[in-house]
N, C-alpha and C positions, 0 to 999 in steps of 0.2 A: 842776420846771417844764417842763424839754423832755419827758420823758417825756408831760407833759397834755400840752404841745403836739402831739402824735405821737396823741394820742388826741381832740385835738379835730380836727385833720385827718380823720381816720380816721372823725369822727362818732358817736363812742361818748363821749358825755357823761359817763356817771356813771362812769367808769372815769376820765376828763379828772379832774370834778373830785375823787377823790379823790387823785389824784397833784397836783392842782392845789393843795388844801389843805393837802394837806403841807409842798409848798412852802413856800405861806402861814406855817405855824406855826413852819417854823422860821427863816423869812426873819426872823419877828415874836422869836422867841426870842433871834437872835442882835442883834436891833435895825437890821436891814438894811431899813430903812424903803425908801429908794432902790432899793435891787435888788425892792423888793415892786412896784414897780408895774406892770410888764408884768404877774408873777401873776395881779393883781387885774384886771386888761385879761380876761385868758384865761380867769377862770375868769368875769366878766361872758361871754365867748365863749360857752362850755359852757354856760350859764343858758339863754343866747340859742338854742342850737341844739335846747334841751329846750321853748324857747317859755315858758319861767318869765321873764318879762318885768322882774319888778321885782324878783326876785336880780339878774338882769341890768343893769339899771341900777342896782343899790346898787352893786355893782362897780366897773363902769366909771364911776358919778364915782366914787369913792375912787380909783382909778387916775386921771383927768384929775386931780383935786383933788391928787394928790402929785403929778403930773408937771411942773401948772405952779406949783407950790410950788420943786421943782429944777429948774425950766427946762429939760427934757426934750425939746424938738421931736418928735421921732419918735413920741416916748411920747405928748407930746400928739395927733398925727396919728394915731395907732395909738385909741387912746380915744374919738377924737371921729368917727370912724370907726363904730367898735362902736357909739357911744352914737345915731349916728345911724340904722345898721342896726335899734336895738332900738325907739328910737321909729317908726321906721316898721313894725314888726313889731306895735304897740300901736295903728296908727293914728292918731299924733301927729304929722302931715307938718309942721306947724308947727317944730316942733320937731328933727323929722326935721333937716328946711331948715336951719334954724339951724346945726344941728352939721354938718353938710355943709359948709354956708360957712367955720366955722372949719379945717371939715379943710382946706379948698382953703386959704386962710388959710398955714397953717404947711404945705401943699406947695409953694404958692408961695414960703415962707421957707427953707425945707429947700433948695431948686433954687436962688435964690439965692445960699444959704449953700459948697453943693456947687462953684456956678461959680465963685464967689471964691476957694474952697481951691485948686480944678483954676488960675484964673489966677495965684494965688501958686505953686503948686508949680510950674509952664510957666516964671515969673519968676526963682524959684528954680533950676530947671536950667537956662536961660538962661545968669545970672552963672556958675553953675560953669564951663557949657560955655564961657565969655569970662574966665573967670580959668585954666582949664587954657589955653586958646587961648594965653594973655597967655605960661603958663611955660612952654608947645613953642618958642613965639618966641626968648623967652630962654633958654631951653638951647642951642637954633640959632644965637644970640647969641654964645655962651660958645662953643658948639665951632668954629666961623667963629675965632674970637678967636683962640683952642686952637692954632687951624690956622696962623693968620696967625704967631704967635709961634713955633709952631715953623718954618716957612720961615724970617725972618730970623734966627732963633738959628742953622740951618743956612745959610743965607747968607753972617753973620759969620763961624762956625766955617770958611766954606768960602775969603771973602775972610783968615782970621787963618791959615789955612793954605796957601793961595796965595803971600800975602806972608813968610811963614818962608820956604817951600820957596823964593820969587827970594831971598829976603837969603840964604840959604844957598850958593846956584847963585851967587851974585856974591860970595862968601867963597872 
């Protein structure tokens, strides 16, 4: 599949989809239905860049049609993208339109989805950064403590040897 990717970049179609198809056959062999769908995105791509129109759209829905089967966003995005590109390639702006809208659709879901992970993960270091905060405190805590305890253990040792050294002096 990346190999066609590299080759549809490059704009060498029939080179795409043969690597493209390989993909395909053994994505299909091992029953990797889920991992088939971007392929199927790429190789609608390569159709699309050959101007063979309706390989291109057999593809790309079979790619939308699995992606929102497993609920893909990107996948979806990535599909309704192409599938939009190809309709306007056929002169279907109706249509074009349509997929266009759903793309904006799921990037406006996608950036949603993206801010809420970025504000969970910001929340999540947050509490870290306020629960390490909490055990610097308390270790500052304990060694204060540390501290204190040993001055009066040396205090007492100092008053338990004070007091020997007069009772002795008065002996």
């Amino acid at each position: 599949n990346n190999i066609g990717l590299i080759y549809n970049h490059l704009q060498e179609n029939d080179e795409a989809l043969k690597y493209l198809f390989k993909a395909k056959n053994i994505r299909e062999k091992y029953k990797e239905r889920e991992r088939n769908i971007a392929t199927l995105n790429n190789i609608g791509i390569a159709y699309l860049g050959k101007k063979q129109y309706q390989e291109a759209l057999e593809y790309s829905l079979q790619s939308l049609k699995l992606s929102k089967t497993y609920y893909q966003k990107r996948r979806i995005k990535e599909a309704t993208a192409t599938l939009a590109e190809i309709y306007e390639g056929m002169g279907d702006f109706q249509n074009a339109y349509r997929y266009l809208q759903e793309h904006k659709i799921m990037l406006d879901s996608i950036a949603k989805q993206d801010k809420a992970s970025i504000i969970a993960e910001i929340n999540r270091k947050k509490d870290i950064e306020q629960k390490e905060s909490q055990i610097s405190i308390l270790r500052q805590n304990n060694q204060l403590r540390n501290v204190i305890y040993a001055i009066i253990t040396l205090v007492l040792i100092g008053v338990i040897g004070f007091i020997l050294w007069r009772a002795k002096r008065k002996q």
